[in-house]
C-alpha positions as CSV (number, residue, x, y, z in Angstrom):
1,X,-9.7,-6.0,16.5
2,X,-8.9,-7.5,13.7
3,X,-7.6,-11.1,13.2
4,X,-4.9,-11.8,10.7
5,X,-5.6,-14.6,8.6
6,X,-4.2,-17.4,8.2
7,X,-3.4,-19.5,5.0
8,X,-3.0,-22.5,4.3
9,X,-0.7,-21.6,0.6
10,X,1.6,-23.6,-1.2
11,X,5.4,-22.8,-1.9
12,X,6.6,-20.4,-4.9
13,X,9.7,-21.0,-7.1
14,X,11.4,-18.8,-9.0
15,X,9.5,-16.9,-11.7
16,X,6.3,-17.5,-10.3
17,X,5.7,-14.1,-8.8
18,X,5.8,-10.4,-11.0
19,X,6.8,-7.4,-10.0
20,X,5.8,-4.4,-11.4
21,X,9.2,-2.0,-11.4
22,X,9.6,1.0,-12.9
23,X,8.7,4.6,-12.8
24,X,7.2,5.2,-9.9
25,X,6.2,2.2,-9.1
26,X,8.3,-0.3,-6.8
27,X,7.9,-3.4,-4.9
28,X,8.2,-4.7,-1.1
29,X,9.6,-7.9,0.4
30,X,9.0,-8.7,3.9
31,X,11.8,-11.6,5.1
32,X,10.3,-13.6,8.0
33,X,10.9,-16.9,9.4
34,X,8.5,-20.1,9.0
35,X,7.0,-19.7,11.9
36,X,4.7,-16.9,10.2
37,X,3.9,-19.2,7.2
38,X,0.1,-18.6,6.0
39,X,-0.3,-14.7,8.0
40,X,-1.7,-11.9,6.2
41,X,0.6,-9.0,7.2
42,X,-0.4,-5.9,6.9
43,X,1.2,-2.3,5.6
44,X,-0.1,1.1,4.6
45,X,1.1,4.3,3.5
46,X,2.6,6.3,6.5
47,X,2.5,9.5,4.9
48,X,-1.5,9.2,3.9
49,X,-4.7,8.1,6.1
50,X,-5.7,5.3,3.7
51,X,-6.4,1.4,3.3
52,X,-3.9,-1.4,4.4
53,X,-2.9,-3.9,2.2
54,X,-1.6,-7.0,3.1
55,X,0.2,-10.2,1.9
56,X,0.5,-13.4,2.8
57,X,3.7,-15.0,4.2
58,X,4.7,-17.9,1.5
59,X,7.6,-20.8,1.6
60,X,10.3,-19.5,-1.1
61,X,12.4,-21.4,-3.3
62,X,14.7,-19.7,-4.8
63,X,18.4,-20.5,-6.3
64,X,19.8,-19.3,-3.2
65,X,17.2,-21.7,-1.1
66,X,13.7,-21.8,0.8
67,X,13.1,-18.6,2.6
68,X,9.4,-17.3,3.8
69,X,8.3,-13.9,2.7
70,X,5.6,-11.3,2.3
71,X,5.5,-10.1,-1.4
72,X,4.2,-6.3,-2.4
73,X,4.3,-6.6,-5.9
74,X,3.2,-3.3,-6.8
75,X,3.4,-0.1,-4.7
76,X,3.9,3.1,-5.6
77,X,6.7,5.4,-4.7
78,X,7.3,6.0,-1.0
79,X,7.5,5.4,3.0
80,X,5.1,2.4,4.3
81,X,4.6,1.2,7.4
82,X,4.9,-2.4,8.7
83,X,2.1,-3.4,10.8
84,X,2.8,-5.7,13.5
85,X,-0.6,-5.9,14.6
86,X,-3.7,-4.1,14.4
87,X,-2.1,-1.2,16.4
88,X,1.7,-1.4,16.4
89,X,4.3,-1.0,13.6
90,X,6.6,-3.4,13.5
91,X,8.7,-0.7,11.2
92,X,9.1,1.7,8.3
93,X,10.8,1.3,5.0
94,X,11.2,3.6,2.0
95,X,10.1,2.1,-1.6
96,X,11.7,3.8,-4.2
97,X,10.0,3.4,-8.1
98,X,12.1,0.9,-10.3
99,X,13.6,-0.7,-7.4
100,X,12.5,-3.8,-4.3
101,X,12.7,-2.9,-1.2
102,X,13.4,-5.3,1.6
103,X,12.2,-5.4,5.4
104,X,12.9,-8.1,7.9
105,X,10.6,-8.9,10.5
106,X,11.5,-8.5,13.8
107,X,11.9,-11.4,16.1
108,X,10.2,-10.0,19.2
109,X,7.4,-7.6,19.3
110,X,8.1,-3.9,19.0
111,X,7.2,-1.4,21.8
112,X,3.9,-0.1,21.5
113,X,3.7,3.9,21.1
114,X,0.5,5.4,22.5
């Protein structure tokens, strides 16, 4: 199985991360709470059999305040899914090229379909 990393990362502020937008190319916030700080999570394409690619959950400062998040910068056009672990999705979401998409993580852990 494998183990989701953890990190031991530093806040960002505003400006500090790029996203690539435009075309067909869009990007992917995860909202989550602190208590994922530093964990790698995980999503992949849920229309292809292909690679995951993860991100790792940072402290936030934006105008608006401190939030934690994932950050896809770059992903192309399409539906990804969320991995909750190894095995589970935690959900779906739908990234549209020249626009962010934004998933929140949910609080409990999601049934496990076999």
């Amino acid at each position: 199985m494998h183990q989701h990393r953890h990190h031991d990362l530093g806040p960002s502020y505003s400006g500090t991360v790029m996203l690539d937008l435009g075309g067909d190319s869009g990007a992917l916030i995860i909202h989550t709470g602190r208590d994922l700080h530093g964990r790698e999570i995980e999503i992949s394409r849920a229309d292809r059999d292909g690679p995951r690619t993860h991100s790792a959950v940072r402290e936030r400062h934006v105008l608006d305040g401190v939030f934690h998040s994932a950050v896809y910068p770059d992903l192309e056009a399409g539906v990804y899914t969320v991995w909750w672990d190894d095995d589970t999705p935690a959900g779906a979401i739908s990234v549209t090229g020249g626009s962010i998409a934004e998933f929140v993580w949910p609080t409990s852990s999601p049934s496990r379909k076999d």
